[in-house]
N, C-alpha and C positions, 0 to 999 in steps of 0.2 A: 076612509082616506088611505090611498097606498104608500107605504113608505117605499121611496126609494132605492133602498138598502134592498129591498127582494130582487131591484135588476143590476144590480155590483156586477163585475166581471174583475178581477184581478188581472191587474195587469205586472209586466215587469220593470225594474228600477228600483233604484237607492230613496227609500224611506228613512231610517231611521235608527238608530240603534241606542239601546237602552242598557242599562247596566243597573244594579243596587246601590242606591246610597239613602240612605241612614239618613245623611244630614240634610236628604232632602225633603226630609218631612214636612208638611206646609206648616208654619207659623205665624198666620197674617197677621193678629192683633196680639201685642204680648199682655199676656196674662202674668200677673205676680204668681200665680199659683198655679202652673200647667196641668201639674197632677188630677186637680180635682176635678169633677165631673161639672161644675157648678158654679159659675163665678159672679157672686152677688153683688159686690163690693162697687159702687157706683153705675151701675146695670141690674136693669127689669130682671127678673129671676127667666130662667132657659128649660123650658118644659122639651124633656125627651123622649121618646116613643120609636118603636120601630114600626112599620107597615110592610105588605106584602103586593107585589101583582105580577100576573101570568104574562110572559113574550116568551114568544115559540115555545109554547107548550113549561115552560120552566117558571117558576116561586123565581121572583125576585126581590130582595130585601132592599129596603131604604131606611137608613137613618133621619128622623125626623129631628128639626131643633127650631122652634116656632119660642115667641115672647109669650109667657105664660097669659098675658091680658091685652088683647086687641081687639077695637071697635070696629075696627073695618076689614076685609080680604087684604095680605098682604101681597108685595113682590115678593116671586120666589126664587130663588136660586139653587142650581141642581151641580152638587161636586159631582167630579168624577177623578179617581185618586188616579196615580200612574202605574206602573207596568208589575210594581210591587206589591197592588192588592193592599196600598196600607191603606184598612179604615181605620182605623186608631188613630194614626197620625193626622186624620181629617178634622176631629174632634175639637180642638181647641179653635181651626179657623170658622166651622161650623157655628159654634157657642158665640164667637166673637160677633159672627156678622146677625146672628139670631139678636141677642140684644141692642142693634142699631136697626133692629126692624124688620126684619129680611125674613122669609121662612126657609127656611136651607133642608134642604134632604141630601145626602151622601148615599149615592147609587152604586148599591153591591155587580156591579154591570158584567163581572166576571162570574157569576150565577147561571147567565145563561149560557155558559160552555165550560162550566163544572173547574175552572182556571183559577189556579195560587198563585202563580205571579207568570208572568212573558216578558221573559227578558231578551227571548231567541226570535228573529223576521221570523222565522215560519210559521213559529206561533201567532206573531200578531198578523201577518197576511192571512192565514186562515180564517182567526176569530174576528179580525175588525166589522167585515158586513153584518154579523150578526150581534158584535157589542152596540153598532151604530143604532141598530133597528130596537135592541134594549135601550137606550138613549131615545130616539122616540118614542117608543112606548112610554115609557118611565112621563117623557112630558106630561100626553095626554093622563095619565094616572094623577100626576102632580095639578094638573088642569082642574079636573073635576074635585077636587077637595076645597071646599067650602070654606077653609081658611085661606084659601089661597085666591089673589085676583089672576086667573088665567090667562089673560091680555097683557101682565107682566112677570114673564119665564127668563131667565138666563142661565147661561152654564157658564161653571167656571172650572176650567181643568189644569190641572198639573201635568206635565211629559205626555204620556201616551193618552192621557185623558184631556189634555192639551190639543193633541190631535182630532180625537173624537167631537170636542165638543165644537170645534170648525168646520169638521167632516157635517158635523148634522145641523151645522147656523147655514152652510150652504147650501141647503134643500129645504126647511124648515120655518116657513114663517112664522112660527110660535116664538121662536127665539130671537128676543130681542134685544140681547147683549151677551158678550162673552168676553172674559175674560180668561188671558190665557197665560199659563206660566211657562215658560223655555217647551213649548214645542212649534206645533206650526202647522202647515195647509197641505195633506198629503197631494200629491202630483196628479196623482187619478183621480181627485174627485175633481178637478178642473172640465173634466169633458162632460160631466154634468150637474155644474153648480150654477143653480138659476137664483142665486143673494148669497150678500152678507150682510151683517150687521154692525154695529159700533162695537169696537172693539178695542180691549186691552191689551198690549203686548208687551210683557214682560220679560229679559233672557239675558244670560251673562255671556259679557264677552267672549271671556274664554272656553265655551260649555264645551267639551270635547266627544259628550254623547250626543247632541242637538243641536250642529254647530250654529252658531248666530245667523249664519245666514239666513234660515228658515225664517229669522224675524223680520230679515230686509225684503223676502222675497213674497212674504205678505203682507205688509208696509205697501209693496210697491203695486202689491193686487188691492187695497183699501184706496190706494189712493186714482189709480184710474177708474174706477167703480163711482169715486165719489161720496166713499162711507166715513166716517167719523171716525175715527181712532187716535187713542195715543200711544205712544212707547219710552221706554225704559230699556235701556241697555245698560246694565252695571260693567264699569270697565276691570278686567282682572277675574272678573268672578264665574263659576265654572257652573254644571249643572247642579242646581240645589243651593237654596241661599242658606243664608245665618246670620242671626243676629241681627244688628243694622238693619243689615239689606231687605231682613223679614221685615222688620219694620218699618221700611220705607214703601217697599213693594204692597204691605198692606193697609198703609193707609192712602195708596193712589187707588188699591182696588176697590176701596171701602168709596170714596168718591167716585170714581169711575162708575158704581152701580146705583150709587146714590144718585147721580146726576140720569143716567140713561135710564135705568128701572126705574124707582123709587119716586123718581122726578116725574115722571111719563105721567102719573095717574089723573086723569082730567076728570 
């Protein structure tokens, strides 16, 4: 099957602009204990592993975090961090949504073009066709693992991996839900996006790197389409939540994939 991504053309226009922040580390399910690798305490124990596979030619790493004991193939969910390269900070939402059943992988997707962070457009108009085509691959790899029911795939990204994981729900019928934190639907994958799927929208009012709009202007693409979505706009609040807002945000997302993954399986 061809992926898409091999016939990209970049185009010109205002995408996006990214910046570092720290505090936007994802937090979806608060843990009394962040630190640790392992969070036992009224949850299945979090069996961790890393895995490997080849797009264009490059080892691509995945952080694995499956429920150490399941009878059946699970729904999977594929992170994809932001423009910061934090897998670290993926770790705790990972754990979280592993123990309500989920198999999470955290995709190293900056592997395949050797990248520590992109905070600069040129950077990510370069490397995007080629993180996109990592993001499908990565699917099918995540597909054929025997733990996993490949008929329920979702992505869920942060900022740039926000973008990505919309970039490839629009081409990609594997994917059957996404959830998205403060990014949004680059401009150019409009001239060839044959679906989308149910979807999350998550973004703070005042985000001054990903302005709100992006969430209104695919709100507005969900709803002529006819797709299923919710959204969440926290009013005041900038790119990158805390506290609260983490915990509100992650338990609409925890239902959000409960309900469209989770639920699906017939």
């Amino acid at each position: 099957m061809k992926s898409p991504y091999e016939n990209w053309r970049r185009k010109r226009g205002r995408l996006w602009k990214h910046r570092r922040k720290r505090r936007g580390l994802p937090r979806l399910l608060v843990c009394d204990h962040p630190t640790e690798t392992r969070c036992n305490f009224a949850m299945p124990p979090i069996a961790q592993s890393q895995t490997t596979f080849e797009s264009g030619g490059k080892s691509i790493r995945l952080n694995a975090y499956l429920p150490e004991s399941s009878g059946s193939p699970l729904p999977a969910v594929i992170a994809l961090y932001g423009s910061g390269g934090g897998v670290s900070g993926m770790e705790q939402p990972a754990s979280m949504l592993a123990a309500q059943g989920f198999a999470v992988f955290v995709l190293h997707y900056f592997d395949r073009t050797e990248t520590v962070e992109a905070y600069d457009k040129p950077t990510i108009f370069r490397n995007f066709p080629a993180w996109g085509k990592t993001v499908w691959d990565a699917i099918g790899h995540v597909a054929a693992d025997p733990r996993v029911d490949g008929d329920r795939i979702g992505l869920l990204g942060f900022s740039l991996g926000a973008y990505l994981a919309l970039s490839v729900a629009a081409v990609d019928s594997r994917v059957k839900v996404v959830v998205e934190f403060f990014g949004g639907l680059p401009k150019e994958v409009k001239f060839f996006m044959r679906r989308l799927c149910p979807t999350l929208i998550l973004h703070g009012e005042a985000d001054a790197v990903v302005p709100v709009q992006e969430a209104y202007d695919l709100q507005n693409i969900l709803e002529k389409k006819g797709i299923p979505y919710e959204m969440k706009i926290y009013p005041g609040v900038g790119h990158g939540f805390d506290n609260d807002i983490w915990r509100d945000a992650g338990m609409r997302s925890l239902q959000f994939l409960q309900k469209h993954l989770a639920a699906s399986e017939s």
